[in-house]
PyMOL commands that place a pseudoatom at each C-alpha (Angstrom):
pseudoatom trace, name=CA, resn=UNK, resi=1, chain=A, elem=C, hetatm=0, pos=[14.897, -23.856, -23.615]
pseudoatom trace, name=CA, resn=UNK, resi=2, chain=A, elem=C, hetatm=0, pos=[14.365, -21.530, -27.043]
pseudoatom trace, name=CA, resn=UNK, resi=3, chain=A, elem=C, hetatm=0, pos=[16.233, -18.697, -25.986]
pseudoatom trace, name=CA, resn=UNK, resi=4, chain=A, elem=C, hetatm=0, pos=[13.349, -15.935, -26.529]
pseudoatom trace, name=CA, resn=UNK, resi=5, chain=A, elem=C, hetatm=0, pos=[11.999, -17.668, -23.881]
pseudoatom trace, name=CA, resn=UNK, resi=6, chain=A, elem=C, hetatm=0, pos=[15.067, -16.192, -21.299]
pseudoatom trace, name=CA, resn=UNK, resi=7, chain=A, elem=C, hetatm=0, pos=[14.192, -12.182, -21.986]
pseudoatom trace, name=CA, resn=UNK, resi=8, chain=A, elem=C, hetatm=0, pos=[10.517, -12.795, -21.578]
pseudoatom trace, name=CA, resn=UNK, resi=9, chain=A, elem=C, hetatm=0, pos=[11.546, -14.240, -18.219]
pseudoatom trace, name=CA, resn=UNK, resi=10, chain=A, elem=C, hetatm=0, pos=[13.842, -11.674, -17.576]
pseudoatom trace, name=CA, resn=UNK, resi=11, chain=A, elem=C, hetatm=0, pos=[10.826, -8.841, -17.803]
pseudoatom trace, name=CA, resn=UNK, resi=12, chain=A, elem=C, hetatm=0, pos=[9.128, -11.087, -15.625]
pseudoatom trace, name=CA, resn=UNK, resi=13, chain=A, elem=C, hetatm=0, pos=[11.136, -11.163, -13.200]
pseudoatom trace, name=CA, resn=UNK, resi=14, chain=A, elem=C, hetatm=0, pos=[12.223, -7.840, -13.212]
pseudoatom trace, name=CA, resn=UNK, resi=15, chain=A, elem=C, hetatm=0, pos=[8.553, -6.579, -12.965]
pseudoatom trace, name=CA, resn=UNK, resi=16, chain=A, elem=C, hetatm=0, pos=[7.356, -8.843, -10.249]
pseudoatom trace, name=CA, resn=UNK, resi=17, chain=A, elem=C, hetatm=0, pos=[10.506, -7.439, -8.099]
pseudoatom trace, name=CA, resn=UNK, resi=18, chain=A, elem=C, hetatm=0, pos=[9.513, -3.677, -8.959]
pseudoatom trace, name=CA, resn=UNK, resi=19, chain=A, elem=C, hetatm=0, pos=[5.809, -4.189, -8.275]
pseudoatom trace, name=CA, resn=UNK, resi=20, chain=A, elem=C, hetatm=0, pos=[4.974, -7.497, -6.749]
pseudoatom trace, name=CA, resn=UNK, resi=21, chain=A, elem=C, hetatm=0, pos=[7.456, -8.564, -4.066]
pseudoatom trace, name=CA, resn=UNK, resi=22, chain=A, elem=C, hetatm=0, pos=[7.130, -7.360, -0.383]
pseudoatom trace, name=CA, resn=UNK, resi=23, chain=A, elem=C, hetatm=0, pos=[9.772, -5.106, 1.100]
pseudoatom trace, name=CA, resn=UNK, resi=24, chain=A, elem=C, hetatm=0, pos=[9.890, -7.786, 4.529]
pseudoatom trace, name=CA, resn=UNK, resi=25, chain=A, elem=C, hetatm=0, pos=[11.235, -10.241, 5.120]
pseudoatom trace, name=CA, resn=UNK, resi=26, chain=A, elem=C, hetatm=0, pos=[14.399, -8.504, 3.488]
pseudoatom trace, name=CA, resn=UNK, resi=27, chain=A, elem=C, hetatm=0, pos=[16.337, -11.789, 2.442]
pseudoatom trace, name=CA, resn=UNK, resi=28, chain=A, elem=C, hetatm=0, pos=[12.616, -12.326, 0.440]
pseudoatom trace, name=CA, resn=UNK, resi=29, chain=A, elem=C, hetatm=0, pos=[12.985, -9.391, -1.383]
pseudoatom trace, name=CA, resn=UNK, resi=30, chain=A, elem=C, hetatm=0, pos=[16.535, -9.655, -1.834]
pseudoatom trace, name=CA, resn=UNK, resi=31, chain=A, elem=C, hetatm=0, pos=[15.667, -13.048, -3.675]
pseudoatom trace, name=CA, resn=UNK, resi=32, chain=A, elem=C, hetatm=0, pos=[13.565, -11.549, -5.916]
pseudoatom trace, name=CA, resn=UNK, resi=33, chain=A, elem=C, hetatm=0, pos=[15.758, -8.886, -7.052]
pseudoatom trace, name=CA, resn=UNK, resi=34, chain=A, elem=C, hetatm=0, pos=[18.725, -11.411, -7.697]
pseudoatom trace, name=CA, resn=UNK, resi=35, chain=A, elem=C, hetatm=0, pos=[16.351, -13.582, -9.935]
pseudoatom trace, name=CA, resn=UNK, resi=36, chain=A, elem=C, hetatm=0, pos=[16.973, -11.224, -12.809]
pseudoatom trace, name=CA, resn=UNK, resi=37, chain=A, elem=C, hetatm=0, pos=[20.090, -11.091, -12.964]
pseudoatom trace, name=CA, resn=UNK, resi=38, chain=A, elem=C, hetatm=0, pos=[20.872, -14.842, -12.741]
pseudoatom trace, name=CA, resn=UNK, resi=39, chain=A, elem=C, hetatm=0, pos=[18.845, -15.063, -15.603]
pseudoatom trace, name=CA, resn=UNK, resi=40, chain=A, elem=C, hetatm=0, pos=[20.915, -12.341, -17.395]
pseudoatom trace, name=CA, resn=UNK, resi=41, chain=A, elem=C, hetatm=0, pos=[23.708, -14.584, -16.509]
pseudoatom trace, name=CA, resn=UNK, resi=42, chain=A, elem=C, hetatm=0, pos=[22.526, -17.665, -17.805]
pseudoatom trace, name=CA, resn=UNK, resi=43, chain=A, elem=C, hetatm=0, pos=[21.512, -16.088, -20.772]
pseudoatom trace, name=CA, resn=UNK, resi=44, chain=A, elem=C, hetatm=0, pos=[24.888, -14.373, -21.053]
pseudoatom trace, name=CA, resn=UNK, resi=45, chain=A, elem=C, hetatm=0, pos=[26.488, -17.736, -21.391]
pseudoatom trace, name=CA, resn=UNK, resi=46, chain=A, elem=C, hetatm=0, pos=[23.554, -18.781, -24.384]
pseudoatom trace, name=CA, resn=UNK, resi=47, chain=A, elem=C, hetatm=0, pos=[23.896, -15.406, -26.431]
pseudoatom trace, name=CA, resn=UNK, resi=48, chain=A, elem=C, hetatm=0, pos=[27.949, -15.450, -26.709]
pseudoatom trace, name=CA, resn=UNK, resi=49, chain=A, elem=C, hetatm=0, pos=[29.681, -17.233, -29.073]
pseudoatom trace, name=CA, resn=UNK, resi=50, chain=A, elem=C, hetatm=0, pos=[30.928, -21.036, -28.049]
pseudoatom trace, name=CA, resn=UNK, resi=51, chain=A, elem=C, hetatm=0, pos=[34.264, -19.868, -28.680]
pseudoatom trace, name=CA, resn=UNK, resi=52, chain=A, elem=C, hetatm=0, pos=[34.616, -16.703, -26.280]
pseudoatom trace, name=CA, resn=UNK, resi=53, chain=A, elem=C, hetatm=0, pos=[37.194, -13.778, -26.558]
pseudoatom trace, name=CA, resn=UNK, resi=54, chain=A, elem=C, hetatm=0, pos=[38.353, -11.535, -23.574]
pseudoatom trace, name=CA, resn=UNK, resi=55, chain=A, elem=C, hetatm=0, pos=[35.454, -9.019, -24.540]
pseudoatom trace, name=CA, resn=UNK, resi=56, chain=A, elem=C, hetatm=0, pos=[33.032, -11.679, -23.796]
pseudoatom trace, name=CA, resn=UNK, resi=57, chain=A, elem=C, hetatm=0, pos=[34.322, -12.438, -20.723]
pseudoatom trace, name=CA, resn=UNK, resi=58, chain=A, elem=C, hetatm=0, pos=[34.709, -9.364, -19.226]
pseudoatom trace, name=CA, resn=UNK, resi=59, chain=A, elem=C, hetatm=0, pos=[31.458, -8.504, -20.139]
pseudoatom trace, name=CA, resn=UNK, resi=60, chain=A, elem=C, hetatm=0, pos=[30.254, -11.736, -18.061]
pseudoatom trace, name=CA, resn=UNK, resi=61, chain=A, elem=C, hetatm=0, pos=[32.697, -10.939, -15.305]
pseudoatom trace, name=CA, resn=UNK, resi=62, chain=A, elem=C, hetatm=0, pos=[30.973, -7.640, -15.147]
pseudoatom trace, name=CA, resn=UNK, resi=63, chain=A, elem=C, hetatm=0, pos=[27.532, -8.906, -15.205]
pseudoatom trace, name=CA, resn=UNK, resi=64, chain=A, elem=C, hetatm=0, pos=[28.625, -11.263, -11.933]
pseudoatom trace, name=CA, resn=UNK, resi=65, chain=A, elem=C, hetatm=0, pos=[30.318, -8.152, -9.772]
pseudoatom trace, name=CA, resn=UNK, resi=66, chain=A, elem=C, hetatm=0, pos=[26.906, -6.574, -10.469]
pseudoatom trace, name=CA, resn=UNK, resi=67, chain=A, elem=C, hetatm=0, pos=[24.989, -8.989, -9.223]
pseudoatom trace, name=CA, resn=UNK, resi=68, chain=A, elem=C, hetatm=0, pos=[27.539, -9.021, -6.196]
pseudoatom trace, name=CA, resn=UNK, resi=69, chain=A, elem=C, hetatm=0, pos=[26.342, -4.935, -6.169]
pseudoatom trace, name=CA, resn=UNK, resi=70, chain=A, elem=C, hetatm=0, pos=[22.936, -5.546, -6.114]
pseudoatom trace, name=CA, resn=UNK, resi=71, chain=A, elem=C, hetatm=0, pos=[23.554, -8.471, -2.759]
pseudoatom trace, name=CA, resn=UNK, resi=72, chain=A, elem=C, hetatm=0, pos=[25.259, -6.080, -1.076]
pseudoatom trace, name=CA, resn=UNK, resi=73, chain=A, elem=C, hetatm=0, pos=[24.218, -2.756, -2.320]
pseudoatom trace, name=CA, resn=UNK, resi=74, chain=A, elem=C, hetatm=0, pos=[22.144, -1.903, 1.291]
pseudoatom trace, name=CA, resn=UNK, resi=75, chain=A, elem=C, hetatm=0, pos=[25.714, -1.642, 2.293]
pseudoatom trace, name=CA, resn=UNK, resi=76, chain=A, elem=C, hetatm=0, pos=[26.409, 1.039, -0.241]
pseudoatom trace, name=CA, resn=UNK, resi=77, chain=A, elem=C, hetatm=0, pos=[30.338, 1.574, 0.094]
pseudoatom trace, name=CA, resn=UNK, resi=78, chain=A, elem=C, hetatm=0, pos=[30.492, -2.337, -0.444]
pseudoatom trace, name=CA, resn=UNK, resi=79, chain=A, elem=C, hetatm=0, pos=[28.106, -1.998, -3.348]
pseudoatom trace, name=CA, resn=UNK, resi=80, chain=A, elem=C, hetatm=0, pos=[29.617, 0.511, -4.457]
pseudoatom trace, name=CA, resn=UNK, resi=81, chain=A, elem=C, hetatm=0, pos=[32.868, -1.048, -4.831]
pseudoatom trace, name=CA, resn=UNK, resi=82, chain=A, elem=C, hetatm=0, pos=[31.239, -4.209, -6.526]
pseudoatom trace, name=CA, resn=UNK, resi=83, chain=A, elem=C, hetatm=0, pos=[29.939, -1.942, -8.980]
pseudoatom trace, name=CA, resn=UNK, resi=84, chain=A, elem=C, hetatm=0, pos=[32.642, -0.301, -9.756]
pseudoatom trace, name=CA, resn=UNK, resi=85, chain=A, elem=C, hetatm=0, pos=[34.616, -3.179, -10.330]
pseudoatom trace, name=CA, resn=UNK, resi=86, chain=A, elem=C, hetatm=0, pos=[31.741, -4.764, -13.091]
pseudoatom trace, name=CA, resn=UNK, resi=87, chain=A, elem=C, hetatm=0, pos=[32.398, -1.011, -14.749]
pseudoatom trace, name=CA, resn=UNK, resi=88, chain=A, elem=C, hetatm=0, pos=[35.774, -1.667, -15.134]
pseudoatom trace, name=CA, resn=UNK, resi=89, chain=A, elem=C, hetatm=0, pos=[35.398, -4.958, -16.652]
pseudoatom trace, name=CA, resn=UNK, resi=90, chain=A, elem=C, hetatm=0, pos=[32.392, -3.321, -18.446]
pseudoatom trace, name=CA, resn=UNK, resi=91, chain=A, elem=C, hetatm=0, pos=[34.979, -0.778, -20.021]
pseudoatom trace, name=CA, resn=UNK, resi=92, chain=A, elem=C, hetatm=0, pos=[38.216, -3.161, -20.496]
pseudoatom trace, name=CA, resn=UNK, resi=93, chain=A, elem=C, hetatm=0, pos=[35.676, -5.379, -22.387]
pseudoatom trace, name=CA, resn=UNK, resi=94, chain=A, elem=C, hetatm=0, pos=[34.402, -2.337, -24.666]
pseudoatom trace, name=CA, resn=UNK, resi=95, chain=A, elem=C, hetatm=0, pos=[37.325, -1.523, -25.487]
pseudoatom trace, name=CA, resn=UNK, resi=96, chain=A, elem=C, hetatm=0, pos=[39.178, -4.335, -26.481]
pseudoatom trace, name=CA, resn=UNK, resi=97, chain=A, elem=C, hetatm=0, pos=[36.762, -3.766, -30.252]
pseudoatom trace, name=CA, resn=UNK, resi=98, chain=A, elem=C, hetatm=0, pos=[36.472, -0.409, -30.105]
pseudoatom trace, name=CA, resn=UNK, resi=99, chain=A, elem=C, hetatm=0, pos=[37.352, 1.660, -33.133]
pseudoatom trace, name=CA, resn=UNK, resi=100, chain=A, elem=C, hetatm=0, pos=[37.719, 5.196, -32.397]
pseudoatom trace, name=CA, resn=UNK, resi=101, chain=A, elem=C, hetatm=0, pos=[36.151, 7.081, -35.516]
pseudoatom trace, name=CA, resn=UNK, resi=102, chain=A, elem=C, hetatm=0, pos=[35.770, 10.990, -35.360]
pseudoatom trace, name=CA, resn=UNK, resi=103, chain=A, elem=C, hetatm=0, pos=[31.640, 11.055, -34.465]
pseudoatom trace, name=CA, resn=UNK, resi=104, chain=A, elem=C, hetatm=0, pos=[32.760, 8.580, -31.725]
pseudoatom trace, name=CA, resn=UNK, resi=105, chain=A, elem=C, hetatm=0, pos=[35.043, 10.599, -30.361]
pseudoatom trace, name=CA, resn=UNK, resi=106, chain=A, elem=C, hetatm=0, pos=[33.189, 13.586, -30.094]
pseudoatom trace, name=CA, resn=UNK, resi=107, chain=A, elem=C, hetatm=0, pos=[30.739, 11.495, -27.576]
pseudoatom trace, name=CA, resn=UNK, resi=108, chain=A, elem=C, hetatm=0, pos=[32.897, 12.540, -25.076]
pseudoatom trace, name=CA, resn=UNK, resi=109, chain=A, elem=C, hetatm=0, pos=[31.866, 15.901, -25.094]
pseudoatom trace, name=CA, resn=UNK, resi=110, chain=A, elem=C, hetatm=0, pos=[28.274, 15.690, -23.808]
pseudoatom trace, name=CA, resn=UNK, resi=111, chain=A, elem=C, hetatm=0, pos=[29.458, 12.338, -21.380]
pseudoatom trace, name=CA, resn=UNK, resi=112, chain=A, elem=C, hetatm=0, pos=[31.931, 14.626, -19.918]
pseudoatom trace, name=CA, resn=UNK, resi=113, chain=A, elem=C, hetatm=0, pos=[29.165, 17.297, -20.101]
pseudoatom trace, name=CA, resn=UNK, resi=114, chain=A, elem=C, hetatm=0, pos=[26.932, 14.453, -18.102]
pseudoatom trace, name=CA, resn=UNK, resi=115, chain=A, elem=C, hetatm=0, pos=[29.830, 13.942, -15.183]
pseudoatom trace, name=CA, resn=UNK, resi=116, chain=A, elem=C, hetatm=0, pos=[31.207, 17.251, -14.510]
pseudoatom trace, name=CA, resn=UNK, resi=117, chain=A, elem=C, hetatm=0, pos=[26.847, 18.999, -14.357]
pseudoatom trace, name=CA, resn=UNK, resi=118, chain=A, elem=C, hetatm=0, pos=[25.953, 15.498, -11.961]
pseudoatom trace, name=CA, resn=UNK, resi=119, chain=A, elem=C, hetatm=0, pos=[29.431, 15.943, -9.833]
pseudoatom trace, name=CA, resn=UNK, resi=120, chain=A, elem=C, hetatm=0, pos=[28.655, 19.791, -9.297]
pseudoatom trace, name=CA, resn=UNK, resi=121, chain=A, elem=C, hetatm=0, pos=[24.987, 18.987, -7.477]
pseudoatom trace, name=CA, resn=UNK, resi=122, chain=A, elem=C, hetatm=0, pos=[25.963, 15.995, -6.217]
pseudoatom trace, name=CA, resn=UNK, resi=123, chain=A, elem=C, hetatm=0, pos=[29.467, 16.528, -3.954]
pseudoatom trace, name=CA, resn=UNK, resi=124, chain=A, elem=C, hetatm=0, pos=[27.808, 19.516, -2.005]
pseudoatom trace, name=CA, resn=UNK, resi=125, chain=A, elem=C, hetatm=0, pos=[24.930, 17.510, -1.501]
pseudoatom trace, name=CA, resn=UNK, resi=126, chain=A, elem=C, hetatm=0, pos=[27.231, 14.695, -0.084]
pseudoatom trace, name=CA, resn=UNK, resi=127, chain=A, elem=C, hetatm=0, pos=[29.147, 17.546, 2.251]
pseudoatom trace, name=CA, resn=UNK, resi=128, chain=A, elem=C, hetatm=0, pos=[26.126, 19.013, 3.475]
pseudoatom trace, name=CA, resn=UNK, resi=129, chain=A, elem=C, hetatm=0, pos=[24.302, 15.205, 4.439]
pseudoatom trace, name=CA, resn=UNK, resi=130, chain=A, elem=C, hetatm=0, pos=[27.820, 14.457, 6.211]
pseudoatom trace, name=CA, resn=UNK, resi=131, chain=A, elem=C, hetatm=0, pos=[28.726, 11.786, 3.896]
pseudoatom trace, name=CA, resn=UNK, resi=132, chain=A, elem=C, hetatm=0, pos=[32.168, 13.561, 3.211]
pseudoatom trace, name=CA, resn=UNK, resi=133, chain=A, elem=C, hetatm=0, pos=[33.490, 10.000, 3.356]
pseudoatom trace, name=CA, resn=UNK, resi=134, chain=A, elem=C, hetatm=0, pos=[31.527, 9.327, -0.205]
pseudoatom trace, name=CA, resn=UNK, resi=135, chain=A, elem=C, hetatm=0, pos=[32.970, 12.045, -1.967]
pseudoatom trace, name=CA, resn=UNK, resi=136, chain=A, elem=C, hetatm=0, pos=[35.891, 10.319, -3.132]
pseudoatom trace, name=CA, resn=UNK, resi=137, chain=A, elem=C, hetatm=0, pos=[34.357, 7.177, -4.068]
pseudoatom trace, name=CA, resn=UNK, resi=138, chain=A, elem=C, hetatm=0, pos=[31.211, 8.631, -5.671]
pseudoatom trace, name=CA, resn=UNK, resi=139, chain=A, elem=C, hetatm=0, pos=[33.869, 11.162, -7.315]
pseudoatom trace, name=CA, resn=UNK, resi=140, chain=A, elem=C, hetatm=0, pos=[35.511, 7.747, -8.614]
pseudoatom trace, name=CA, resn=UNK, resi=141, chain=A, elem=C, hetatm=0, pos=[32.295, 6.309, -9.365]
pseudoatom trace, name=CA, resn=UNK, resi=142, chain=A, elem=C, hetatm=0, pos=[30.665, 9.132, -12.159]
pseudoatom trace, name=CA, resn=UNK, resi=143, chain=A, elem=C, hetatm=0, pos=[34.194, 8.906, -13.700]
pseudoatom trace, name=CA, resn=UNK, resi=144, chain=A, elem=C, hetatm=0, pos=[34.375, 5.073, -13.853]
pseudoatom trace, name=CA, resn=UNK, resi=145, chain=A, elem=C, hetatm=0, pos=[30.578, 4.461, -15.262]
pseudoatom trace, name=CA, resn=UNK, resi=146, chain=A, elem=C, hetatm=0, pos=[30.895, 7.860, -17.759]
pseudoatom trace, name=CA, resn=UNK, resi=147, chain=A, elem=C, hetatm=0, pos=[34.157, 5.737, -19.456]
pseudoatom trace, name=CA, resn=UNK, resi=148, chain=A, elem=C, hetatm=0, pos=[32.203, 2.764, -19.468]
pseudoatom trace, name=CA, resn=UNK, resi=149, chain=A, elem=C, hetatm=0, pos=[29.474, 4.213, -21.390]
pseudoatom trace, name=CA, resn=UNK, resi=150, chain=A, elem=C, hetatm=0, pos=[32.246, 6.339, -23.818]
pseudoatom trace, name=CA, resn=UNK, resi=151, chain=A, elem=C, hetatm=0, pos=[33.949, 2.502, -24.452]
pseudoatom trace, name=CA, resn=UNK, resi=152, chain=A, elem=C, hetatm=0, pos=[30.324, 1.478, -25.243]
pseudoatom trace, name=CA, resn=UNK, resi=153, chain=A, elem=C, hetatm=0, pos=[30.209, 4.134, -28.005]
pseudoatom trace, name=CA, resn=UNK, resi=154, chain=A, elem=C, hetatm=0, pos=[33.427, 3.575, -29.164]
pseudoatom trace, name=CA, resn=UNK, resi=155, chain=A, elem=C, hetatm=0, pos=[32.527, -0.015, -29.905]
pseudoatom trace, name=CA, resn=UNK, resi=156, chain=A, elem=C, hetatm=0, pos=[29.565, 1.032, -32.494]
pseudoatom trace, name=CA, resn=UNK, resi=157, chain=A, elem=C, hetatm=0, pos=[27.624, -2.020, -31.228]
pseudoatom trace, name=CA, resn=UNK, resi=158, chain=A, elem=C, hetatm=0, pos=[23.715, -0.180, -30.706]
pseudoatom trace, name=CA, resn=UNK, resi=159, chain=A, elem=C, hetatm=0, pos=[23.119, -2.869, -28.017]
pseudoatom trace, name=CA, resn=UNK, resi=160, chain=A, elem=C, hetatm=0, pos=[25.712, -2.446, -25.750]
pseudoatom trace, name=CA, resn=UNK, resi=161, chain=A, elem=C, hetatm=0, pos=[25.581, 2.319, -26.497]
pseudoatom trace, name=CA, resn=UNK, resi=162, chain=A, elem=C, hetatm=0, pos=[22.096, 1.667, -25.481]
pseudoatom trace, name=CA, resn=UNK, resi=163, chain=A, elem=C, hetatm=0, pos=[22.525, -0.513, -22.479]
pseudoatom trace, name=CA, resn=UNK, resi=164, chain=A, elem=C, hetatm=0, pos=[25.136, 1.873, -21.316]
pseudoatom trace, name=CA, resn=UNK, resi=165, chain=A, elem=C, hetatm=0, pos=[22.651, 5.042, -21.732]
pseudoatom trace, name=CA, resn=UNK, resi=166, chain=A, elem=C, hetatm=0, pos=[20.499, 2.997, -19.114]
pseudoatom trace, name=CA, resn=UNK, resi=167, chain=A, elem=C, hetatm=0, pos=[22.862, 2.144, -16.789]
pseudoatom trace, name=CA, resn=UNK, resi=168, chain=A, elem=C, hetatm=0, pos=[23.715, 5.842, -16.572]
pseudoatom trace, name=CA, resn=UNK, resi=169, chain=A, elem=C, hetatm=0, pos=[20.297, 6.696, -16.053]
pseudoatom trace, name=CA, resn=UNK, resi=170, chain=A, elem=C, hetatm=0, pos=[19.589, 4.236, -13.682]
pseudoatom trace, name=CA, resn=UNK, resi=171, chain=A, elem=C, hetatm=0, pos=[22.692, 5.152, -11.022]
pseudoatom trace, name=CA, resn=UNK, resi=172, chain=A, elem=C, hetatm=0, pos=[21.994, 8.952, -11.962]
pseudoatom trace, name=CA, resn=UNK, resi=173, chain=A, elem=C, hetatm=0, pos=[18.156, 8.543, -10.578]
pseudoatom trace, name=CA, resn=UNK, resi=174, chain=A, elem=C, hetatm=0, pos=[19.754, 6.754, -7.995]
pseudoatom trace, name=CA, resn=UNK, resi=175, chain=A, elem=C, hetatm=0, pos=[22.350, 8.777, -6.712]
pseudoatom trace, name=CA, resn=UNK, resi=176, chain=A, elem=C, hetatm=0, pos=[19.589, 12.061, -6.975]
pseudoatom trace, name=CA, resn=UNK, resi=177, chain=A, elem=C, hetatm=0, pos=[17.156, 10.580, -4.898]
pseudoatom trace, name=CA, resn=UNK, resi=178, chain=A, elem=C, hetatm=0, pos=[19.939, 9.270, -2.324]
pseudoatom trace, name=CA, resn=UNK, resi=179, chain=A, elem=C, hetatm=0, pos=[22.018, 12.350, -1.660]
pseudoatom trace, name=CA, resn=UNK, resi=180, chain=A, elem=C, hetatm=0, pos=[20.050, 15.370, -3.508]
pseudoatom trace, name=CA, resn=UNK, resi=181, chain=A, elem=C, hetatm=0, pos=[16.422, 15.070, -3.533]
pseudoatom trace, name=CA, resn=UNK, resi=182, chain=A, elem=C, hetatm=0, pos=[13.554, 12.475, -3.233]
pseudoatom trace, name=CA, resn=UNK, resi=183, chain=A, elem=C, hetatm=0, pos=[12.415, 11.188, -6.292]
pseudoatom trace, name=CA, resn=UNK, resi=184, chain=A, elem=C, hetatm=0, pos=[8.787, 9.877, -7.088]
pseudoatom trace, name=CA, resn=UNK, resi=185, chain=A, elem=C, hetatm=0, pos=[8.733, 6.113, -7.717]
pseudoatom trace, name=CA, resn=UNK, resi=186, chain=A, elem=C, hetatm=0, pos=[12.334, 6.030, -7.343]
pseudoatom trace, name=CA, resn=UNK, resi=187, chain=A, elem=C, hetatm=0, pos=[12.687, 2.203, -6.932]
pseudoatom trace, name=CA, resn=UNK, resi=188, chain=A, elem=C, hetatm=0, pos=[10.820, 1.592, -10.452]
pseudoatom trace, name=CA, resn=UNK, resi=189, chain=A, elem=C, hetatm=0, pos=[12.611, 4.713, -12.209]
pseudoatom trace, name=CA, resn=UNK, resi=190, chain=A, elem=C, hetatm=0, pos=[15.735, 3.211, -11.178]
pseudoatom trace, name=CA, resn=UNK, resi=191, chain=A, elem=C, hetatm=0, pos=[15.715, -0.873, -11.451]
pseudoatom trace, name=CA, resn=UNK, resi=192, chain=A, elem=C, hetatm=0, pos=[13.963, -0.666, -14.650]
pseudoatom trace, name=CA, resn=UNK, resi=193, chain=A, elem=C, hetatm=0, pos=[16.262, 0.970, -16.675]
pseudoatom trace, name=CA, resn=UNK, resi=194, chain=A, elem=C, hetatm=0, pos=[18.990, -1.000, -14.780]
pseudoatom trace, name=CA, resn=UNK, resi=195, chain=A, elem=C, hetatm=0, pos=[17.474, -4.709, -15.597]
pseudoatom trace, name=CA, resn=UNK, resi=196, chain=A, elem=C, hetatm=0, pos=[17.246, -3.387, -19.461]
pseudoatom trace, name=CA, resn=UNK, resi=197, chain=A, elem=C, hetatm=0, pos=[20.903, -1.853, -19.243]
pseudoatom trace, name=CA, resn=UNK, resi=198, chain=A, elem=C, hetatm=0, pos=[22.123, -5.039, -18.264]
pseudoatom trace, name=CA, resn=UNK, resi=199, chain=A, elem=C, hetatm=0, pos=[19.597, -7.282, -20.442]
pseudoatom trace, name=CA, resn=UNK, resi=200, chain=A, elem=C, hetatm=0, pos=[21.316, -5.178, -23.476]
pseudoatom trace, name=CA, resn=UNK, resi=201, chain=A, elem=C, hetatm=0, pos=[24.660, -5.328, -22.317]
pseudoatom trace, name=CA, resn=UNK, resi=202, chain=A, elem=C, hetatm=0, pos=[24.022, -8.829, -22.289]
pseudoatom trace, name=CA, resn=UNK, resi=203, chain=A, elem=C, hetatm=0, pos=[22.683, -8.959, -25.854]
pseudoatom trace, name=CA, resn=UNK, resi=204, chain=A, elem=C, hetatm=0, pos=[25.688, -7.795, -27.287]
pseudoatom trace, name=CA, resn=UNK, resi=205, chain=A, elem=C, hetatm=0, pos=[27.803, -9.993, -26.466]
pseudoatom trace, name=CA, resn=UNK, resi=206, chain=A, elem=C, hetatm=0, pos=[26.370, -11.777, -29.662]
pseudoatom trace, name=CA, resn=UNK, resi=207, chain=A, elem=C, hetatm=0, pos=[27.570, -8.813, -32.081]
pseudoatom trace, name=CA, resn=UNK, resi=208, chain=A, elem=C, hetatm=0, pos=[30.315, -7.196, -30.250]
pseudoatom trace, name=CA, resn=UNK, resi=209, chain=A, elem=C, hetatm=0, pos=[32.772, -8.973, -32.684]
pseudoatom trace, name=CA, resn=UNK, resi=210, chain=A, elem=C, hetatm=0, pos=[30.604, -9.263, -35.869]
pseudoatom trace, name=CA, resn=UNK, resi=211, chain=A, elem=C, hetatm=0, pos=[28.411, -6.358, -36.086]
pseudoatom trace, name=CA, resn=UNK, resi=212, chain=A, elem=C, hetatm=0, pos=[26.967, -7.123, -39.330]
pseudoatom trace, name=CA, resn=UNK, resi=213, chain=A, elem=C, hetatm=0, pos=[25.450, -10.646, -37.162]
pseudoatom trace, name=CA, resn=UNK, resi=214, chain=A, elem=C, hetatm=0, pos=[21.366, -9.854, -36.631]
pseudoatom trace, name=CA, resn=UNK, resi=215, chain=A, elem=C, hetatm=0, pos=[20.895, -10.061, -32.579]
pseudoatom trace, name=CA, resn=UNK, resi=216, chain=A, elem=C, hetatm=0, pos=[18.688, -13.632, -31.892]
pseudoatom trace, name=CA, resn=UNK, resi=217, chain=A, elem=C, hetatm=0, pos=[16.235, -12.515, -29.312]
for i in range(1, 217): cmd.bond("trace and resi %d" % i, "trace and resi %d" % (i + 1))
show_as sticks, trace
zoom trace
């Protein structure tokens, strides 16, 4: 298959789950929004290079425990936990080549900026719903995916700081119009950015070593 073929599929699919597929019967839908990802994966395993480092595979291994989130995600603690786990291979991954340069470091101002703003609205929201229970985890959670996206930085690879942006944006939405307030055309505002988070993560798996390499769509 000539690989520019795989992202065209991947918008595809990703579109025809936003807009297209039905809501019943659920394991239907659930199909539909695991067709993305399996291509991501498949196309994970075309982009790297034949002879893989650990960064390449935890950047696979986190692309899998994602797709476990997204199976189980209508169970959200269990989703959550899959997640979580694809984060921290996400952010081992990142930083086994990241260089830590001055302007890199200084990204942690606004990401910590980002965590501590959403953690203020978002842990009274979860005490006044009665989800105390999530306040630890979703506490563990905004730390976990705000390092992931400071490791992304840190490696200087534009793919994978972009991706990361997204994926940020994508639980953000999704956490707001779960526990704070209802968002308009939540589902689209939030897998959107997620497929393209994880379609760039994916792409740099082909210049997270050799940055000067031009990315093969």
């Amino acid at each position: 298959m000539v690989l520019y073929r795989l992202p065209i599929m991947i918008l595809t699919l990703s579109l025809v789950y936003i807009f297209i597929a039905p809501d019943e019967p659920f394991a239907f839908k659930l199909f539909f929004k695991l067709l993305p990802m399996i291509v991501i994966l498949f196309y994970a395993f075309r982009i790297a290079p034949e002879n893989k480092m650990a960064v390449h595979w935890f950047i696979i291994l986190g692309l899998l425990f994602s797709m476990i989130g997204d199976a189980t995600l209508h169970w959200f603690l269990v989703g959550l936990v899959a997640f979580f786990i694809a984060h921290v291979c996400y952010v081992i991954g990142f930083f086994t080549v990241a260089k830590f340069t001055r302007k890199r470091m200084l990204a942690a101002v606004p990401i910590s900026i980002y965590a501590i703003t959403f953690g203020i609205f978002l842990i009274p929201a979860l005490t006044d719903t009665g989800e105390q229970a999530l306040v630890i985890p979703v506490i563990a959670y905004i730390i976990i995916i705000s390092l992931m996206l400071f490791a992304a930085v840190a490696t200087g690879n534009r793919p994978a700081q972009f991706g990361a942006l997204l994926f940020v944006i994508s639980d953000s939405i999704l956490a707001w119009n779960m526990f704070i307030d209802p968002v308009p055309f939540a589902d689209a505002l939030v897998m959107f950015p997620y497929y393209a988070a994880q379609f760039f993560i994916t792409v740099s798996l082909y210049s997270l070593i050799d940055q000067n390499k031009r990315i093969i769509w």
